[in-house]
GUTOR-184139 format. One record per residue (C-alpha): x, y, z; residue number from 1; residue in three letters. Coordinates in steps of 0.25 Angstrom, whole numbers, always signed. Example, Ala and Ser with C-alpha at 12.3 -4.5 7.8 and 13.67 -1.06 7.14 Angstrom:
BEGIN
<pt xx="+49" yy="-18" zz="+31" k="1" r="ALA"/>
<pt xx="+55" yy="-4" zz="+29" k="2" r="SER"/>
***
This chain:
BEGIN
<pt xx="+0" yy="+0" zz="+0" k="1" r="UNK"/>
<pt xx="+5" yy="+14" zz="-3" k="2" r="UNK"/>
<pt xx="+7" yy="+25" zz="+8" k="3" r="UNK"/>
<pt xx="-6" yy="+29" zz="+13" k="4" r="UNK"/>
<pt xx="-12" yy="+42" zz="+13" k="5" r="UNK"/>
<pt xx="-9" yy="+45" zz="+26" k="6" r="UNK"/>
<pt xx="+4" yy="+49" zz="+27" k="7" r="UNK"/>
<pt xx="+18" yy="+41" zz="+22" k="8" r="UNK"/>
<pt xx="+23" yy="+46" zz="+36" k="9" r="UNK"/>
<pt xx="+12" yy="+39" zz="+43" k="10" r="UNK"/>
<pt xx="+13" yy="+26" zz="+34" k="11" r="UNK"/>
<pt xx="+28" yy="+26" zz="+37" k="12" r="UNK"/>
<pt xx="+26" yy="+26" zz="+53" k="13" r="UNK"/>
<pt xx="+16" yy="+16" zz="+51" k="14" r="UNK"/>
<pt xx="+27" yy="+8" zz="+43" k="15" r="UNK"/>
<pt xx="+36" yy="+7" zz="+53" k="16" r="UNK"/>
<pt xx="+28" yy="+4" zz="+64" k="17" r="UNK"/>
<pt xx="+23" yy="-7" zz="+58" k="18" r="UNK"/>
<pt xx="+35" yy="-12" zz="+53" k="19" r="UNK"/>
<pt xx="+40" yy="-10" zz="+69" k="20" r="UNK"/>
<pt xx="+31" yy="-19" zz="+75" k="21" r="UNK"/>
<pt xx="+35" yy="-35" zz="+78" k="22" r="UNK"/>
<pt xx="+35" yy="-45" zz="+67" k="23" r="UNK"/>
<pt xx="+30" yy="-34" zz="+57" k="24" r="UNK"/>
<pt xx="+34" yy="-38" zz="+42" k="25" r="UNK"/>
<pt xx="+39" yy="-24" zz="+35" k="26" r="UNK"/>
<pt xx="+36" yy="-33" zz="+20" k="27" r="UNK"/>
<pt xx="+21" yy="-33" zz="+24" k="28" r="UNK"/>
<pt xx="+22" yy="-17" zz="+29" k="29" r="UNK"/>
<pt xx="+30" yy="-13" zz="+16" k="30" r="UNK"/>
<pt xx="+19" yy="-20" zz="+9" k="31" r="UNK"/>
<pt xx="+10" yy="-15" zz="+17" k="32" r="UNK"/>
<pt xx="+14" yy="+0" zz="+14" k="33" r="UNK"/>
<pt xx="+17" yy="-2" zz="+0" k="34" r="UNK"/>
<pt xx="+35" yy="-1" zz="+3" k="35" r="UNK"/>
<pt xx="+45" yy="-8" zz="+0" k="36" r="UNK"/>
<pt xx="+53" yy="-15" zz="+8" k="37" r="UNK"/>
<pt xx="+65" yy="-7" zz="+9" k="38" r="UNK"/>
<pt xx="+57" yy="+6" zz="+11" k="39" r="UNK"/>
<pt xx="+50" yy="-1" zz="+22" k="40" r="UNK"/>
<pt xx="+62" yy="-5" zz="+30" k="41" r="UNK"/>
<pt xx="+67" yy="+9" zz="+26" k="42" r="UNK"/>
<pt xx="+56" yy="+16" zz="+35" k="43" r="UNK"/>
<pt xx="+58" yy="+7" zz="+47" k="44" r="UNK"/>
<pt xx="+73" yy="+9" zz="+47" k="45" r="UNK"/>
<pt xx="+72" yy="+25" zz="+46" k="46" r="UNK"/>
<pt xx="+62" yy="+23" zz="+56" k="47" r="UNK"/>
<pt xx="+71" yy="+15" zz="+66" k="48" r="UNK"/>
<pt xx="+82" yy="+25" zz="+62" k="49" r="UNK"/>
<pt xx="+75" yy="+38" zz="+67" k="50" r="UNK"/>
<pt xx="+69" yy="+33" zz="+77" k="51" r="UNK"/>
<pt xx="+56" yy="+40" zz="+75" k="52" r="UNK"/>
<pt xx="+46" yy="+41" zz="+64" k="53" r="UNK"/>
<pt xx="+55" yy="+53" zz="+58" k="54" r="UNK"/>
<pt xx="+63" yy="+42" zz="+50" k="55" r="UNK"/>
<pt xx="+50" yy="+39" zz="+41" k="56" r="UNK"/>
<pt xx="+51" yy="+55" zz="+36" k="57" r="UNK"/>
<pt xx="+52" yy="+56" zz="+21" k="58" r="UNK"/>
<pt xx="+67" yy="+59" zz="+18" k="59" r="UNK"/>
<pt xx="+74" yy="+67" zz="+7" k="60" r="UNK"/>
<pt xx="+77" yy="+60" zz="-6" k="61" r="UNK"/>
<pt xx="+89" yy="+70" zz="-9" k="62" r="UNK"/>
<pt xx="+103" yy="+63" zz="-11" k="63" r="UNK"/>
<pt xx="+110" yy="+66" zz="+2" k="64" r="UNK"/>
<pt xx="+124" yy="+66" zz="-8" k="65" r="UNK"/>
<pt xx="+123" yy="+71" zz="-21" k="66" r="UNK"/>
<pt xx="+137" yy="+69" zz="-28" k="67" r="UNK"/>
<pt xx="+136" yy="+74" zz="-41" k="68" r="UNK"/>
<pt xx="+132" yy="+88" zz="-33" k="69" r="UNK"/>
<pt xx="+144" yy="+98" zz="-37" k="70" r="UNK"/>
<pt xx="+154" yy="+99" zz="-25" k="71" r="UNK"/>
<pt xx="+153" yy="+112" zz="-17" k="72" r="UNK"/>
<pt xx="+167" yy="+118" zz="-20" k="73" r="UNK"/>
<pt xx="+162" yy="+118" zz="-36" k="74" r="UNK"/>
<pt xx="+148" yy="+124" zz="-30" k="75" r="UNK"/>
<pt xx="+154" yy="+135" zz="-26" k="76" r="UNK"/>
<pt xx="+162" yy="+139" zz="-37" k="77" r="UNK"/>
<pt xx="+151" yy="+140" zz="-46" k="78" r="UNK"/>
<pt xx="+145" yy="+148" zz="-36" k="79" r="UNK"/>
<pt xx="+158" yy="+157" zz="-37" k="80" r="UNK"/>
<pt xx="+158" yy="+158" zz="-52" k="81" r="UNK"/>
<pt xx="+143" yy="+160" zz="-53" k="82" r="UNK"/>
<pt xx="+144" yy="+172" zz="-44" k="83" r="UNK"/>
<pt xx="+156" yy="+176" zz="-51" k="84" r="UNK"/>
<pt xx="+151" yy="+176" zz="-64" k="85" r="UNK"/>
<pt xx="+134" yy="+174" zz="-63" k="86" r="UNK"/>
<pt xx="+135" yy="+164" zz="-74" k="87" r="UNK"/>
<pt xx="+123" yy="+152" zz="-77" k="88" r="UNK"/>
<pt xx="+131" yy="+136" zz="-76" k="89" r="UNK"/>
<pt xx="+135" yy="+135" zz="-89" k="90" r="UNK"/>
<pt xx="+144" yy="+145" zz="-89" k="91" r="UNK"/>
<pt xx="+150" yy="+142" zz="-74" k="92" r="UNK"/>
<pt xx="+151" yy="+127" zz="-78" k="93" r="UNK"/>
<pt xx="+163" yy="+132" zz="-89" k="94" r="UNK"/>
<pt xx="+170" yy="+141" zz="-80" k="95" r="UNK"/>
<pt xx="+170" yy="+130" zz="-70" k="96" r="UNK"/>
<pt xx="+174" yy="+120" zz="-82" k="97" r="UNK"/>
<pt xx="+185" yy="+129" zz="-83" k="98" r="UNK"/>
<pt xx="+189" yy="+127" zz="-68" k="99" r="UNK"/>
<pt xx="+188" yy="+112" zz="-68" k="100" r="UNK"/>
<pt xx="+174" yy="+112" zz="-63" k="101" r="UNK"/>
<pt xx="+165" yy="+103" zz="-75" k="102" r="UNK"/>
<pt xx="+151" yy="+106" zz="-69" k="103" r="UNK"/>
<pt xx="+139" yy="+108" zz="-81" k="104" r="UNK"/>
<pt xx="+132" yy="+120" zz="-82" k="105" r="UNK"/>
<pt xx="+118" yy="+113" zz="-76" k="106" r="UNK"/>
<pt xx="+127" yy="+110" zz="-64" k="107" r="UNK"/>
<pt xx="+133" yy="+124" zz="-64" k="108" r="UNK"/>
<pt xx="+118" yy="+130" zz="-63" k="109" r="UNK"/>
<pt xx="+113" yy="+121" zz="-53" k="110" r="UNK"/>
<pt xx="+125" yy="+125" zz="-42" k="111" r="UNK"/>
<pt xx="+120" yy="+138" zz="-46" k="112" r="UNK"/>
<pt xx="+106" yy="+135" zz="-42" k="113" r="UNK"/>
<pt xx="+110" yy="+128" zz="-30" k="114" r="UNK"/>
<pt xx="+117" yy="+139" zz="-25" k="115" r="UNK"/>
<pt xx="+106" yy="+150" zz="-26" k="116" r="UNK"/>
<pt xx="+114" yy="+158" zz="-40" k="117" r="UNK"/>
<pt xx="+104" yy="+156" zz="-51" k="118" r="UNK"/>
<pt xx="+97" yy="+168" zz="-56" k="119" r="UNK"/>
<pt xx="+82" yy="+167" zz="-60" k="120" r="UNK"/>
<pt xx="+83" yy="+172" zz="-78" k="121" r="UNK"/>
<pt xx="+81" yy="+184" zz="-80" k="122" r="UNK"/>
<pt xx="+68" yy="+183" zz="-90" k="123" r="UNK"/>
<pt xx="+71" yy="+193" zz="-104" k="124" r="UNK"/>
<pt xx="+66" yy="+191" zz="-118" k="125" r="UNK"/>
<pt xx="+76" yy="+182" zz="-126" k="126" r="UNK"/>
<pt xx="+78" yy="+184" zz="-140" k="127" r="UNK"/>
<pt xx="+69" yy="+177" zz="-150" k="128" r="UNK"/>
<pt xx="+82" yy="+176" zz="-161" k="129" r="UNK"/>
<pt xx="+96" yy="+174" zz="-158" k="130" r="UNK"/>
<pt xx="+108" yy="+180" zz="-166" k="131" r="UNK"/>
<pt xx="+123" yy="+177" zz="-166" k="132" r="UNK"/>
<pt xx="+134" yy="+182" zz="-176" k="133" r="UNK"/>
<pt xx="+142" yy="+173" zz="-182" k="134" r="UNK"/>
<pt xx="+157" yy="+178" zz="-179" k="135" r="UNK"/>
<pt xx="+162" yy="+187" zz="-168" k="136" r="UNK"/>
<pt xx="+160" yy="+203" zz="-171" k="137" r="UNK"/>
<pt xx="+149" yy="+203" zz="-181" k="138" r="UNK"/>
<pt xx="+142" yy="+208" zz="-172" k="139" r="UNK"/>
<pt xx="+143" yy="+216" zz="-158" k="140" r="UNK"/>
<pt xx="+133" yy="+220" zz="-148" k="141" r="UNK"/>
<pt xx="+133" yy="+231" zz="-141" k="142" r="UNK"/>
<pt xx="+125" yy="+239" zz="-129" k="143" r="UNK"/>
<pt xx="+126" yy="+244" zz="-116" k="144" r="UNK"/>
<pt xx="+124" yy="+238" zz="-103" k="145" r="UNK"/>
<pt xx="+115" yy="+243" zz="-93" k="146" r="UNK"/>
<pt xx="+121" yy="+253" zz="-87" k="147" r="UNK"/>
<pt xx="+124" yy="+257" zz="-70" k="148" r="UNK"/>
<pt xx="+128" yy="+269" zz="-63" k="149" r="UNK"/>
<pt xx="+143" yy="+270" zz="-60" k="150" r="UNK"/>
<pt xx="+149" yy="+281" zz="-53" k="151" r="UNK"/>
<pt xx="+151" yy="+288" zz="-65" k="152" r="UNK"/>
<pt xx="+140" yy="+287" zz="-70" k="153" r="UNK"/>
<pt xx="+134" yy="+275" zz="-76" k="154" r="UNK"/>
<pt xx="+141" yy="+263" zz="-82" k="155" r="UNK"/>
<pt xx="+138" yy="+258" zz="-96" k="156" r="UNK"/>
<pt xx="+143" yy="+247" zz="-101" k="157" r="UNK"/>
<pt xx="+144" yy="+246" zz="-117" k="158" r="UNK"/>
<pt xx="+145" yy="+231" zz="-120" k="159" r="UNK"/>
<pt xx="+150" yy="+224" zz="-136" k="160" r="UNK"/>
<pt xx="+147" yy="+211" zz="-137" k="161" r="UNK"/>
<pt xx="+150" yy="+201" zz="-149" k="162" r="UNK"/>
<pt xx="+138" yy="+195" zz="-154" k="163" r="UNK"/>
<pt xx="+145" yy="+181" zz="-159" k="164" r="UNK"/>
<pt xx="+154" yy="+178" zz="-147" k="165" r="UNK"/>
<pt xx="+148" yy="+187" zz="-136" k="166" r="UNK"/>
<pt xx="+162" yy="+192" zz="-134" k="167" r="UNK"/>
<pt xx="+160" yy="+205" zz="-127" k="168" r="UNK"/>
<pt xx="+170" yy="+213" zz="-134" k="169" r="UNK"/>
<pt xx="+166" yy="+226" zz="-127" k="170" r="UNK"/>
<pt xx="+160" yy="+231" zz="-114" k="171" r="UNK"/>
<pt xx="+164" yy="+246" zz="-109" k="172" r="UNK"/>
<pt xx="+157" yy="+254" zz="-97" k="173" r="UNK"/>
<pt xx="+154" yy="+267" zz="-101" k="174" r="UNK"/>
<pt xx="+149" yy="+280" zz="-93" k="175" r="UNK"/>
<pt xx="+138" yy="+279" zz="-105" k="176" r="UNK"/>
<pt xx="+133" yy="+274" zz="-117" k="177" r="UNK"/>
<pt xx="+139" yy="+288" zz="-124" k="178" r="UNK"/>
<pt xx="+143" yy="+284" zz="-140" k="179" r="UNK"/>
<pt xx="+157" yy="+289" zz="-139" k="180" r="UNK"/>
<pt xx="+161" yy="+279" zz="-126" k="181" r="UNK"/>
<pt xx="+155" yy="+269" zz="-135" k="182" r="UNK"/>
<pt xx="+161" yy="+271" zz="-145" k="183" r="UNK"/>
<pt xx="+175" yy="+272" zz="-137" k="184" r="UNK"/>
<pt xx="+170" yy="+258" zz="-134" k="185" r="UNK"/>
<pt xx="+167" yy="+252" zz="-147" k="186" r="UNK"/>
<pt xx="+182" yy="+257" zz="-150" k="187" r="UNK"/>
<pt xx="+187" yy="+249" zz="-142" k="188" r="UNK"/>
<pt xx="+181" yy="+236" zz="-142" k="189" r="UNK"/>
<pt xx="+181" yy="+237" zz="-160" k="190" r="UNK"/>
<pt xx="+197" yy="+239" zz="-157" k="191" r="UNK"/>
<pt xx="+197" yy="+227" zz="-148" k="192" r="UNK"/>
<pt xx="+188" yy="+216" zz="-156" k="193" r="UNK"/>
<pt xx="+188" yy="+224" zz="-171" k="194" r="UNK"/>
<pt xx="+174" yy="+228" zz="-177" k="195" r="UNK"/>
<pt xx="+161" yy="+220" zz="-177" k="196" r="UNK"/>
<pt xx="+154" yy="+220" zz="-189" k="197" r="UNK"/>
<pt xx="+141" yy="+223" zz="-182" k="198" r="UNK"/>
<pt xx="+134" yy="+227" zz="-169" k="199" r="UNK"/>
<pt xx="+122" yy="+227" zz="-162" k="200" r="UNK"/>
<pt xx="+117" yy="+237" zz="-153" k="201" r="UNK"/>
<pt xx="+103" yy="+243" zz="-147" k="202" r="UNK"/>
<pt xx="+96" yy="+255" zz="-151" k="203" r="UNK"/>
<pt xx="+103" yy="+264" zz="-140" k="204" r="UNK"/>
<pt xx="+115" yy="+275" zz="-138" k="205" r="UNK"/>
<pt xx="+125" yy="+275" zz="-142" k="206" r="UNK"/>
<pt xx="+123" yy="+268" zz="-155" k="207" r="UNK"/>
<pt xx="+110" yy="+272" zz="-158" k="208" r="UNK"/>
<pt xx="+104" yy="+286" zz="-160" k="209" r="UNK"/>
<pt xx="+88" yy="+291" zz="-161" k="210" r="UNK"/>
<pt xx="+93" yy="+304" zz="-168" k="211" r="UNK"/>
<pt xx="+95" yy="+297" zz="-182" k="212" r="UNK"/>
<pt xx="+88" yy="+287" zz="-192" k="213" r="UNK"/>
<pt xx="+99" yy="+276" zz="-192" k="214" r="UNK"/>
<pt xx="+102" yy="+278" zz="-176" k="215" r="UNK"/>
<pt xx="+117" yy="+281" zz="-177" k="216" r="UNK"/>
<pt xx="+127" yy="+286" zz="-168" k="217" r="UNK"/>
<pt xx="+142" yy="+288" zz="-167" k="218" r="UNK"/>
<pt xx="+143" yy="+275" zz="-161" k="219" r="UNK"/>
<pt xx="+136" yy="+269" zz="-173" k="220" r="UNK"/>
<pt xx="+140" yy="+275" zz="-182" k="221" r="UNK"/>
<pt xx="+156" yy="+272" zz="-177" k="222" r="UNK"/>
<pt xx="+152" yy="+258" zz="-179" k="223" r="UNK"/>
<pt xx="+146" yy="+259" zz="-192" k="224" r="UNK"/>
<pt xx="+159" yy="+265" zz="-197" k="225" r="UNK"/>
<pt xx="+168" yy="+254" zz="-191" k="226" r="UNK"/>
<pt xx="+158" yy="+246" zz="-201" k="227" r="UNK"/>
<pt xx="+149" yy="+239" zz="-190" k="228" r="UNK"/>
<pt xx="+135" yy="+237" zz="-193" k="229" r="UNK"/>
<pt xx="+124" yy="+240" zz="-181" k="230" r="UNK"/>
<pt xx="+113" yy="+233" zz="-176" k="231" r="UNK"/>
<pt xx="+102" yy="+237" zz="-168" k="232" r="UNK"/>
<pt xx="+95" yy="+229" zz="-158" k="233" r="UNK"/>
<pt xx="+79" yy="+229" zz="-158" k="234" r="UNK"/>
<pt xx="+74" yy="+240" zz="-148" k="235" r="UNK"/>
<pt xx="+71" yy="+234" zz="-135" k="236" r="UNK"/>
<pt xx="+77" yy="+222" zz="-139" k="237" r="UNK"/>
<pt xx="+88" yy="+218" zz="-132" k="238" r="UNK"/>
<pt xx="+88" yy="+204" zz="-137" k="239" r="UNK"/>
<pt xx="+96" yy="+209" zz="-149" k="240" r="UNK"/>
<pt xx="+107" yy="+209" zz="-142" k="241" r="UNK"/>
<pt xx="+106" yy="+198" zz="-132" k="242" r="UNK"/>
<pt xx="+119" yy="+194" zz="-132" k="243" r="UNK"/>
<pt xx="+124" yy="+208" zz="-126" k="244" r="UNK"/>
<pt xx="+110" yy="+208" zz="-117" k="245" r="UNK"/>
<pt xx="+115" yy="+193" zz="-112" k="246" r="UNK"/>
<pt xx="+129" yy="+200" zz="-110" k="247" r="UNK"/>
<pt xx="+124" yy="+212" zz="-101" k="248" r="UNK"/>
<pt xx="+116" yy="+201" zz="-92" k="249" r="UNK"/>
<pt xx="+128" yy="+195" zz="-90" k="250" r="UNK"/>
<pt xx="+135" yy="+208" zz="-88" k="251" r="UNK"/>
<pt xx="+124" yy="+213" zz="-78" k="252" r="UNK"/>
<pt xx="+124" yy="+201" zz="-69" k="253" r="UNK"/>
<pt xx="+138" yy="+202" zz="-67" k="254" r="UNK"/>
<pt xx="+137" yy="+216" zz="-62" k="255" r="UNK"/>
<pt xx="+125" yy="+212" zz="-53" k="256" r="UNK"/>
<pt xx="+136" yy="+202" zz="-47" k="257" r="UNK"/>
<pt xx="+147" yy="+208" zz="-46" k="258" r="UNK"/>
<pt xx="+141" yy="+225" zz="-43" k="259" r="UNK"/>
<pt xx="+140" yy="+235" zz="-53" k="260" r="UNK"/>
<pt xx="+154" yy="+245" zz="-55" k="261" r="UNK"/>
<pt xx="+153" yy="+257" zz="-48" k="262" r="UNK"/>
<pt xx="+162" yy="+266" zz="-58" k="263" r="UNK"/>
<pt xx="+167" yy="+266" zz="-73" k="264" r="UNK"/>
<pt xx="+181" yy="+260" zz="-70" k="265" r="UNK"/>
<pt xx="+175" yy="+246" zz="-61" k="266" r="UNK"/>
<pt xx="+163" yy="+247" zz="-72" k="267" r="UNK"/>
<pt xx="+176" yy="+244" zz="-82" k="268" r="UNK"/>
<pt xx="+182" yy="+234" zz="-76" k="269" r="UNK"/>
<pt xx="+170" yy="+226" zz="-72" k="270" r="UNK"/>
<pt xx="+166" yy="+226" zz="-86" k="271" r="UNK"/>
<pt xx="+180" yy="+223" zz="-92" k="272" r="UNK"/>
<pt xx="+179" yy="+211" zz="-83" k="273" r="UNK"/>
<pt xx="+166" yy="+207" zz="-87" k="274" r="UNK"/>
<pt xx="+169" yy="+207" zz="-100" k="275" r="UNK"/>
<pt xx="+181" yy="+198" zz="-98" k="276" r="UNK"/>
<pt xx="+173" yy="+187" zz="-90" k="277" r="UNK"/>
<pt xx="+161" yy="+189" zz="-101" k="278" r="UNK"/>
<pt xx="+173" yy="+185" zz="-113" k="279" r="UNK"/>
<pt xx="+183" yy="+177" zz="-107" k="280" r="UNK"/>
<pt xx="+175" yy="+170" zz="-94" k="281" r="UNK"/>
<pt xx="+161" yy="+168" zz="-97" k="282" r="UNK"/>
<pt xx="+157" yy="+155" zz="-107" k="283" r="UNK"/>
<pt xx="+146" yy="+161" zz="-117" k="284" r="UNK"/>
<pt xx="+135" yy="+148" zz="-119" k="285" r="UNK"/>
<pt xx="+133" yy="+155" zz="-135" k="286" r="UNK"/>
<pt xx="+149" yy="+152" zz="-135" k="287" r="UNK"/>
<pt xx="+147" yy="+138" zz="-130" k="288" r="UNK"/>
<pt xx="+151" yy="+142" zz="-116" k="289" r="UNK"/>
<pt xx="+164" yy="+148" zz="-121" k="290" r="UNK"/>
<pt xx="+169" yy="+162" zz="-120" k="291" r="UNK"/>
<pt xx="+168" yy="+174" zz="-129" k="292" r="UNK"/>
<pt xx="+184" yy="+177" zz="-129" k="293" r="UNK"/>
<pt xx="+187" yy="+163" zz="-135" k="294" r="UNK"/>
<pt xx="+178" yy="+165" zz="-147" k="295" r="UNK"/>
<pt xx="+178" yy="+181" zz="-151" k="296" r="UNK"/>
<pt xx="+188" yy="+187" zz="-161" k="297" r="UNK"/>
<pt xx="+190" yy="+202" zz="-163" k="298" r="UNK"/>
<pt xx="+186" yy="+206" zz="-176" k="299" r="UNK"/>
<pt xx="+193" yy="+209" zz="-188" k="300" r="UNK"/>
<pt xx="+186" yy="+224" zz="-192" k="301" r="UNK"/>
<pt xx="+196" yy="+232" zz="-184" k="302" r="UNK"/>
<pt xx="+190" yy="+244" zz="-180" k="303" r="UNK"/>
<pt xx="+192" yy="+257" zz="-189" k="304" r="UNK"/>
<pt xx="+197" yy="+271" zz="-179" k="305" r="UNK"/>
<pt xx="+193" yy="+280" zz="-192" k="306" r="UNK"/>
<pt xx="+184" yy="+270" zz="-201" k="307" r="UNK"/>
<pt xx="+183" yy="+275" zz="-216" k="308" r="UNK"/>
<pt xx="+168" yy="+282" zz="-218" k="309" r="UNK"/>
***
């Protein structure tokens, strides 16, 4: 017969004392109350080893010892990197590859479960269509990243990003988005990495202008004459240019970690910084979890100081 309504407490107490009294046969009582053998004489000898009817409580099914659970000391250090970095498991796991430590990235996201350091997502329209160039510097995206107040003033920092091989080939703080501190900017990084053939921008300053049809500027038109082609984004569209949005998110969670700079010089350095780690350290998953650094190339266009008209 199967436990009875009443209570499998109360069938278990009445088990026992049954299977206690003289000459009782604890076959017939498993019979009787539809158990097996073997959990039958499992009730009486928790019984006996309480002492008290306590012994007959349900217990817990977890393992006491789970072996294949990831030893503490390796816990900890993807605890360390996590806070360092603020990276999801796939990333950590090849940082910890790189350390010796062969852990997947499942097993990377559930120690940061475990220990409190996962994030609810953030919920943002994705884009419906998805585009890539098909070599480094045909194409460049570039915009600003939203600014805070310094000391000086406010912070503004003006990042270039490659569209092929998220190399981040630029990313100056500025005191404002004027067109000739841009242009300074855009100097420098087309000395560094040579022209792109294109880029991609929104409709604000400094390469946009509502005083004119076409919308141009100094800083456009400088990079029409260096023979780059411009794009536009689609107004209130920042899924244009997701891969420089993806790269801000990144960007803005490490300042939430580690505190906004409170003046232009520590503003320089923590960016110059950043875009060290974002090129050299973190693994890209659009790069098969390899760095940018190992794939880009400057480009070949150098750039023109007095470009012919």
């Amino acid at each position: 017969m199967p436990w009875r309504a009443r209570g499998v407490m109360e069938e278990r107490i009445e088990f026992v004392v049954k299977a206690a009294l003289e000459g009782s046969n604890l076959s017939r009582l498993c019979r009787e109350y539809g158990v097996s053998r073997t959990t039958g004489y499992l009730w009486r000898c928790r019984y006996k080893e309480a002492g008290s009817w306590r012994g007959l409580a349900e217990r817990s099914r977890r393992p006491q010892h789970r072996p294949a659970r990831t030893e503490a000391v390796v816990e900890q250090r993807v605890e360390e990197l996590r806070r360092r970095y603020g990276w999801g498991g796939k990333k950590l796991a090849v940082l910890l590859a790189a350390e010796g430590t062969e852990l997947n990235g499942s097993t990377v996201n559930r120690i940061l479960r475990r220990r409190g350091l996962v994030e609810p997502p953030a919920g943002y329209g994705r884009a419906t269509t998805r585009f890539e160039r098909a070599a480094p510097n045909e194409l460049w995206q570039m915009d600003f990243k939203g600014q805070w107040e310094i000391r000086e003033g406010w912070c503004y920092p003006l990042t270039m990003l490659d569209d092929h091989r998220r190399y981040l080939v630029g990313l100056q703080a500025l005191l404002g988005p004027e067109g000739s501190a841009v242009g300074a900017c855009l100097v420098r990084s087309f000395e560094a990495y040579g022209v792109p053939g294109a880029m991609l921008m929104d409709h604000g300053v400094p390469w946009w202008s509502t005083t004119n049809e076409p919308g141009l500027t100094r800083v456009s038109v400088g990079l029409i004459r260096q023979g780059i082609r411009l794009y536009y984004r689609g107004v209130r569209h920042p899924q244009t240019q997701g891969k420089v949005e993806r790269l801000h998110g990144t960007l803005k969670r490490r300042l939430g970690r580690q505190g906004y700079p409170a003046n232009l010089a520590a503003c320089a350095r923590v960016l110059d910084d950043f875009r060290q780690e974002y090129n050299q350290v973190r693994p890209h998953e659009a790069l098969g979890m390899q760095v940018p650094a190992r794939h880009y190339e400057p480009s070949r266009r150098a750039y023109q100081p007095t470009p012919r008209p």
